[in-house]
C-alpha positions in Angstrom: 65.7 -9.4 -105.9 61.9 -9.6 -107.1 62.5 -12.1 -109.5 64.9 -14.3 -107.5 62.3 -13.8 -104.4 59.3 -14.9 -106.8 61.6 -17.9 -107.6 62.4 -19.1 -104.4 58.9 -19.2 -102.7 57.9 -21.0 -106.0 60.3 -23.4 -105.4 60.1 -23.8 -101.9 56.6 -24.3 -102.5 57.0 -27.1 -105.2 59.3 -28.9 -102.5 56.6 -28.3 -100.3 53.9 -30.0 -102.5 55.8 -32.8 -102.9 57.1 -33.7 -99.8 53.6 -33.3 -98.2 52.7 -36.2 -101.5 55.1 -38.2 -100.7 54.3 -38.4 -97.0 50.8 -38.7 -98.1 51.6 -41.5 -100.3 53.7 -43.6 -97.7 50.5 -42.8 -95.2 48.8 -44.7 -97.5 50.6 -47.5 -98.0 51.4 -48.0 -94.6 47.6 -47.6 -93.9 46.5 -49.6 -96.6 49.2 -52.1 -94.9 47.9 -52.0 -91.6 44.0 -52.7 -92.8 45.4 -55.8 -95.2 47.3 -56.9 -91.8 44.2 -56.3 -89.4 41.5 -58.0 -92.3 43.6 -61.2 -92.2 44.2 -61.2 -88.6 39.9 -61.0 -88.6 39.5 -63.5 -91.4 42.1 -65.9 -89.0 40.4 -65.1 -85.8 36.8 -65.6 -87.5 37.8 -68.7 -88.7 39.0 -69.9 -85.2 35.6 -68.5 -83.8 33.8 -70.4 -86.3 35.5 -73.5 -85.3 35.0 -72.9 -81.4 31.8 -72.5 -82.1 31.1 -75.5 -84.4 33.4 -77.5 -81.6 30.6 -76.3 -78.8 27.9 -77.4 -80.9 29.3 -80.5 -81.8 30.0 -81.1 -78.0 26.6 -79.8 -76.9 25.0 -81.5 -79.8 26.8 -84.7 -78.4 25.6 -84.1 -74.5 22.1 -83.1 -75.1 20.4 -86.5 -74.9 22.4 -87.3 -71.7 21.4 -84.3 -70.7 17.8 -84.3 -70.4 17.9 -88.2 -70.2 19.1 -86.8 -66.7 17.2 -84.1 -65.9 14.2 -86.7 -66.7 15.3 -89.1 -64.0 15.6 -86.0 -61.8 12.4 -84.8 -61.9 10.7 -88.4 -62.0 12.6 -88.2 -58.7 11.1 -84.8 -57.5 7.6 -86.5 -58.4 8.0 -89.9 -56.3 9.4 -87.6 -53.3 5.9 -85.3 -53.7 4.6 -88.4 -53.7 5.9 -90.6 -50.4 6.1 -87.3 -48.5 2.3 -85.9 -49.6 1.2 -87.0 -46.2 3.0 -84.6 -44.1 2.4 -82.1 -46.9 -1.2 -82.7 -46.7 -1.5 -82.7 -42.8 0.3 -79.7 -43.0 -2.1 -77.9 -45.5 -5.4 -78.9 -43.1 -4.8 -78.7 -39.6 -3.8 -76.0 -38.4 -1.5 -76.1 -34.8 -4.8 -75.1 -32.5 -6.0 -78.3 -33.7 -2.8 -81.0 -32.9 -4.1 -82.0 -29.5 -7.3 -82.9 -29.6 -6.5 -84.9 -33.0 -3.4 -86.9 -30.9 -6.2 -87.8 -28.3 -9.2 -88.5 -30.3 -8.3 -88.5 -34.5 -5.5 -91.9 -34.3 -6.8 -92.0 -38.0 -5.5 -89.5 -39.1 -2.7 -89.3 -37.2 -1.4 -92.8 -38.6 -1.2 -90.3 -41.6 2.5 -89.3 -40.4 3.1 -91.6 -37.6 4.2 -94.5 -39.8 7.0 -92.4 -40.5 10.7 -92.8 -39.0 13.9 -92.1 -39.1 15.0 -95.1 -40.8 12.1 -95.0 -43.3 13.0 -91.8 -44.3 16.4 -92.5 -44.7 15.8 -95.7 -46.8 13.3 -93.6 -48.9 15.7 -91.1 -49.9 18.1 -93.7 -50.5 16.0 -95.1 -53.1 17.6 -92.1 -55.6 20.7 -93.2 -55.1 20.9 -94.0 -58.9 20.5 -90.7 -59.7 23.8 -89.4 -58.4 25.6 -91.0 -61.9 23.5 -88.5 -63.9 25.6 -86.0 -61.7 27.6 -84.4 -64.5 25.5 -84.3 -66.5 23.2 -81.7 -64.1 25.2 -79.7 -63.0 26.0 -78.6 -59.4 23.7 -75.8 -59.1 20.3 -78.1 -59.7 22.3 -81.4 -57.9 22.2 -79.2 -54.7 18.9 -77.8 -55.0 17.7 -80.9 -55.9 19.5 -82.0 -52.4 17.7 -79.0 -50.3 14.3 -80.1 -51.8 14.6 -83.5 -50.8 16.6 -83.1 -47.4 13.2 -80.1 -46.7 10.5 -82.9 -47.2 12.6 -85.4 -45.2 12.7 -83.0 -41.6 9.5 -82.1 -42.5 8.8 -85.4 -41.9 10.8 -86.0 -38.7 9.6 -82.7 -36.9 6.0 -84.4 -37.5 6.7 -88.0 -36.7 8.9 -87.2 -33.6 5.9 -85.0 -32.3 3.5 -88.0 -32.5 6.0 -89.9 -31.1 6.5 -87.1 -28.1 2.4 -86.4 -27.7 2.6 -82.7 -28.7 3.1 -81.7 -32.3 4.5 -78.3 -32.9 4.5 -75.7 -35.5 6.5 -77.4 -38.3 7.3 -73.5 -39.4 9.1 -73.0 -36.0 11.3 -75.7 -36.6 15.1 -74.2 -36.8 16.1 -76.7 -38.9 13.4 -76.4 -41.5 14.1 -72.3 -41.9 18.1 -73.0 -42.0 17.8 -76.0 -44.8 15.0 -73.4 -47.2 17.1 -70.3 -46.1 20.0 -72.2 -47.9 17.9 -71.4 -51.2 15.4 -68.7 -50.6 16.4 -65.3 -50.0 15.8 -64.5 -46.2 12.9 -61.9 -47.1 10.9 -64.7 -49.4 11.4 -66.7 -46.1 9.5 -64.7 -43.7 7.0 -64.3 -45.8 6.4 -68.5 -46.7 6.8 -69.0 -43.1 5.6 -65.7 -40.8 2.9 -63.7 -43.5 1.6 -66.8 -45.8 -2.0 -68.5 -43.5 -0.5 -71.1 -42.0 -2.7 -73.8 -44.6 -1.1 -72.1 -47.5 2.1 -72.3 -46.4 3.5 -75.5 -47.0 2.2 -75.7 -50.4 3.3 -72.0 -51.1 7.2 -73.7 -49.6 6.7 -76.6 -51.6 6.1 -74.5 -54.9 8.6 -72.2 -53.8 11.9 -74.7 -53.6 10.1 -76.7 -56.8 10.0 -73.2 -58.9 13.9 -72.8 -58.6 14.3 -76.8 -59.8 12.3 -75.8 -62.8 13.9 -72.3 -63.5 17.6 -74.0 -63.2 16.0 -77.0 -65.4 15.0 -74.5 -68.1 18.1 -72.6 -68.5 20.5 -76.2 -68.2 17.8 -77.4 -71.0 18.2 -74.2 -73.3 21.6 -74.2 -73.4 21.8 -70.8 -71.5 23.2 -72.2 -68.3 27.3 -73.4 -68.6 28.6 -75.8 -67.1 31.2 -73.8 -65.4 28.6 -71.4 -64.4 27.0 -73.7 -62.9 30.1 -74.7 -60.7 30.7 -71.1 -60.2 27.1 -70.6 -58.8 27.3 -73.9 -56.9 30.1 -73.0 -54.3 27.7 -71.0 -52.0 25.2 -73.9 -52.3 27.9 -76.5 -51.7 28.8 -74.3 -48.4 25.0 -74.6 -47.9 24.9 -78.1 -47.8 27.2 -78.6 -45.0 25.1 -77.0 -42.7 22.1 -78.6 -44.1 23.4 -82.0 -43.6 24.3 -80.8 -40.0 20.6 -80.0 -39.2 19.8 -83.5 -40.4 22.2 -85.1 -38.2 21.4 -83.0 -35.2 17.6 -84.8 -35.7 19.0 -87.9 -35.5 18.8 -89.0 -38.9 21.4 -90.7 -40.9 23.7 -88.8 -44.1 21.0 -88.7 -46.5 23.1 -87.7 -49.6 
């Protein structure tokens, strides 16, 4: 009974042993199976990578000089804007409001610095960028629109001045409703009160000014680097499109003709 006891845990054992190889071994294969199975299914999908990648560059590659052949045009635009609209700017950033009346009755000199402005000079001097809408695509939606809220800014600055000289009593250009709405459209609200409610009143249209010009150049650098998609750029253009509705409502409710 000893001997046959011996025998049959030695043999049970052995069975043991060599079932728990055997399942060892097909572990192993199967394993070995599965990381042969995975390492080509990486080696296909880093070959398709590679190629997405390549097509991108390719594609961006292609787009590039288009690109800032457009973004060129749009800031030579920015600049002649600066330029035709320096003189409200500048009137802005030296009188102060305590000052308007006596300068209507006895400074006509430098009052003709905004008088000679009008509706319908405005509206043709905005118009003279109409070329610029074909290098559209190539901008994207996000800097198109604040490119559009930076020139439709200057242009009721403009009007709130011109009609005021028109009317005898210039106002506060940072009380205007229409101004806040069309820089609200881009600035968060608390930047806002500070251009327009904290910033000295001579600082402030320069400190606007930089303030709407900044975000052109920040959405310039990332479209120039590559870092901004084009479908991001849709995506984060929605809100501004919403935006520009009501901008383009303020600048009909003063009168002036569609600027876009």
């Amino acid at each position: 009974m000893g001997g046959s006891s011996l025998l049959v845990v030695g043999l049970l054992s052995w069975i043991g042993r060599l079932m728990g190889e055997r399942v060892a071994s097909k572990w192993r294969r199967d394993e070995q199976t599965m990381i042969e199975l995975l390492r080509n299914a990486l080696a296909g999908d880093k070959l398709l990578f590679e190629s997405a990648i390549r097509g991108f560059q390719v594609g961006q590659d292609a787009h590039q000089p288009k690109r800032l052949s457009a973004i060129e045009a749009l800031w030579s635009e920015v600049l002649r804007l600066r330029e035709e609209f320096s003189q409200p700017v500048f009137f802005c950033s030296i009188f102060v409001p305590a000052e308007y009346d006596s300068l209507l009755r006895e400074r006509g000199d430098l009052i003709a610095l905004i008088a000679e402005f009008n509706i319908q000079s405005i509206a043709e001097n905005m118009r003279q960028g109409g070329l610029l809408e074909r290098e559209r695509p190539y901008l994207g939606e996000t800097l198109w629109l604040q490119f559009f809220i930076y020139r439709a800014f200057l242009g009721r600055l403009a009007i709130v001045l011109s009609d005021g000289v028109r009317k005898g009593r210039l106002e506060d250009w940072r009380k205007d409703d229409g101004i806040r709405q069309i820089i609200s459209n881009l600035l968060p609200s608390e930047t806002v009160v500070s251009l327009l409610e904290k910033s000295p009143f001579i600082a402030a249209i320069s400190r606007t000014v930089n303030a709407l010009e900044t975000l052109l150049l920040k959405e310039i650098s990332l479209i120039v680097s590559g870092r901004r998609s084009s479908f991001e750029s849709f995506e984060n253009a929605k809100e501004l499109r919403a935006a520009m509705d009501g901008v383009e409502r303020t600048l009909g409710n003063s009168g002036a003709p569609n600027f876009k």
